[in-house]
N, C-alpha and C positions, 0 to 999 in steps of 0.2 A: 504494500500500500504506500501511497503518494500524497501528503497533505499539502490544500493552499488553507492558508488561513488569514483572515482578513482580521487587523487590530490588534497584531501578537505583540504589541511594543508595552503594553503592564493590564493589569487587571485580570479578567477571568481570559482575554486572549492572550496574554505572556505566562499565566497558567497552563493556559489547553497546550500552547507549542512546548513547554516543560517536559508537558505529560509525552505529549507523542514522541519526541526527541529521546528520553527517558525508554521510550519502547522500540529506540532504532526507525523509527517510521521520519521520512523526508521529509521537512517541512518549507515550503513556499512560502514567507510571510512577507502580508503584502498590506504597506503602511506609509504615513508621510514621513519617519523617520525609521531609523534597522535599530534595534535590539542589540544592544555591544553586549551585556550581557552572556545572553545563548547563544552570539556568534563568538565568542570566545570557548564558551564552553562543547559548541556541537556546530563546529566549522565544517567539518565532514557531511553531517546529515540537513544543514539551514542555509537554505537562499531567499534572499532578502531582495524584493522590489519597493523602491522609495517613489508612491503614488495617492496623490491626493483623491480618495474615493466621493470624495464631496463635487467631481467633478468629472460629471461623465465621458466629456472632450479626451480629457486626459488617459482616463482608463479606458477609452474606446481605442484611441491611440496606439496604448500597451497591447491590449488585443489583438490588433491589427498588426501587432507585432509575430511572432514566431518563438517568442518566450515560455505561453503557456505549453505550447505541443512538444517544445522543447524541455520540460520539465516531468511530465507526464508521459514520453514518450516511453514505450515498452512497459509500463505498470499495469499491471493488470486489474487494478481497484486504486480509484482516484476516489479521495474525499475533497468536498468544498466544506469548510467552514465559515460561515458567514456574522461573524462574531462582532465587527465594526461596527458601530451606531453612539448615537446624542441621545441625550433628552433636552438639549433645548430645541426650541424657545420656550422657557415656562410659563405661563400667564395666562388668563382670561386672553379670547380669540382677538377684541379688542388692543389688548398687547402685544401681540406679536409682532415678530420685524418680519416683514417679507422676505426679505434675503434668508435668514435663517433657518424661516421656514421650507424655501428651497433645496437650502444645504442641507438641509434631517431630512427631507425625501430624498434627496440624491444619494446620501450615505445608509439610510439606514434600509430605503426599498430598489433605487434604480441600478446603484453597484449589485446589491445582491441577484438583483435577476437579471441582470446584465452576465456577472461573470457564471451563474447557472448555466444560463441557454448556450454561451460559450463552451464551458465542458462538456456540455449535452450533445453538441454539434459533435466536437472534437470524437466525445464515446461512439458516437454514431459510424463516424468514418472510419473509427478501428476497427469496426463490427462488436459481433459478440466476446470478442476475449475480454474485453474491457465492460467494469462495472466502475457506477460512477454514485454514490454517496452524499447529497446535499443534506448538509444540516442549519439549519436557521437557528441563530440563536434569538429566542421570543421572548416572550415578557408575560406577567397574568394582565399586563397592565393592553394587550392585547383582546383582552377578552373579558376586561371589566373596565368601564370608565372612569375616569380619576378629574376633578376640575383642576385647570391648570396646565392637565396633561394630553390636551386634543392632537398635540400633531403625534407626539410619540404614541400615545395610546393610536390612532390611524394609521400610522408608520409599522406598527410590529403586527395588527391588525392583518393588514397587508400582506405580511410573510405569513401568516397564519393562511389566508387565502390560497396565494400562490402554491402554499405547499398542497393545500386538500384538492387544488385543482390538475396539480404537476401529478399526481396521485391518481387521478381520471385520465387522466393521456395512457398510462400503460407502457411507458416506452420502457422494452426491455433493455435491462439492465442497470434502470435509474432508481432508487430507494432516494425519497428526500422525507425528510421531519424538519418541523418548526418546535422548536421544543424550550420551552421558559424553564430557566435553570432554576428558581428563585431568589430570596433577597440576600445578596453578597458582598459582601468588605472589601468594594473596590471604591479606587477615587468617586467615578458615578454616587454610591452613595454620600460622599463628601458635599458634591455639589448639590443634592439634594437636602442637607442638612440645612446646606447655607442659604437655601432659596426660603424668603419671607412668607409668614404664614397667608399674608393678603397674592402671591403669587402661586401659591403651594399649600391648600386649607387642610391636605393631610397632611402636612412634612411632621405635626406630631407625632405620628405611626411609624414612620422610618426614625425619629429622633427615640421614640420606645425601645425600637429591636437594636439601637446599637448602645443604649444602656443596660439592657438586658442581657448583651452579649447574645444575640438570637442572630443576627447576619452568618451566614456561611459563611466556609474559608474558601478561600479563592482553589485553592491547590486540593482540596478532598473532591471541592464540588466537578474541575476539570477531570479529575482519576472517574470519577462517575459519569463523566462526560462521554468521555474517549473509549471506558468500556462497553458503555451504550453502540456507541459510534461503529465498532469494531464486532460488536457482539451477531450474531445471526437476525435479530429482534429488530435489529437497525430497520426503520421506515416503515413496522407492519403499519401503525397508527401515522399518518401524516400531522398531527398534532398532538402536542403532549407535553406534558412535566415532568421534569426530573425529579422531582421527590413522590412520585406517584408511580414510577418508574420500580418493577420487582427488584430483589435484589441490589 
């Protein structure tokens, strides 16, 4: 197996590329800065492309490059992980910048099903030797409304869709899941902290679970991740959570 990963530079994405690196699996990680890091440590198994995913010129670009076929060529099970995304703009709809609200769709839905359909092409033209693995990383926030949180909450929405719909095509070979990891001890939850309760009327819920000590750990929840990921189980369900997840 062959991973891209989108966002491997900290949080639950410099987790997931640990984990996989950790189990010898090649990691693509694909970000606006590289990870010195786990290129220090797994120079052999991490290539690193420095791309702004908030901008689909640019990643269409990369595409049109010879990079991806070139990374995946001769693997016989390619995974996408699609881990990249914001939660701004915060605020009443009122609030929001348009610009930003641009840049959280282009990052968090038009790269993911961008670089999708791209490996999907690619699996296509190797025929059947090649299986191809898309996992969306989702949110509950997908699947329950939050005020404050309309574009994010429609943003992972979205990959919830894509995936139950990629799921009705039938193309063989393809297993995709959108799958909400739940709530985890990454900066994201920091920035959530810091958002005013007039911009964010939950942020006292997220302020609870990290006095509580209730946030996941980045590094348990990625190990549960990737054995998902890898497991036979991978994409029976096109939506799902990891802590609902057997095992």
């Amino acid at each position: 197996m062959k991973a891209i990963l989108t966002g491997h530079t900290r949080g639950l994405g410099a987790a997931i590329a640990g984990e996989l690196l950790k189990r010898d699996i090649p990691v693509l990680g694909m970000a606006r800065r590289d990870n010195a890091d786990l290129a220090s440590r797994h120079a052999g198994l991490l290539q690193q492309v420095q791309v702004d995913l908030a901008n689909p010129e640019a990643l269409s670009q990369w595409l049109a490059s010879s990079a991806l076929q070139d990374f995946i060529a001769k693997s016989r099970t390619v995974a996408l992980i699609n881990n990249a995304g914001t939660v701004q703009p915060i605020g009443a709809i009122a609030d929001q910048d348009p610009h930003g609200i641009m840049q959280a769709v282009n990052l968090n839905v038009t790269a993911p099903l961008m670089l999708a359909s791209a490996l999907a092409a690619t699996s296509r033209e190797a025929g059947s030797e090649r299986e191809l693995r898309i996992l969306h990383i989702s949110s509950g926030a997908g699947r329950s409304a939050y005020a404050g949180w309309s574009v994010y909450c429609a943003t992972k929405a979205a990959l919830d869709q894509h995936a139950r719909a990629v799921a009705l095509d039938k193309l063989p070979g393809v297993r995709i899941c959108s799958l909400a990891p739940g709530v985890i001890d990454t900066d994201m939850q920091s920035e959530i902290r810091a958002t005013s309760l007039e911009r964010f009327p939950m942020r006292e819920r997220f302020d609870e679970l990290k006095r509580n000590a209730q946030l996941l750990d980045p590094a348990e929840c990625a190990k549960r991740l990737v054995e998902y990921l890898v497991s036979a189980h991978f994409g029976q369900t096109p939506v799902a959570d990891l802590r609902e997840l057997s095992g």
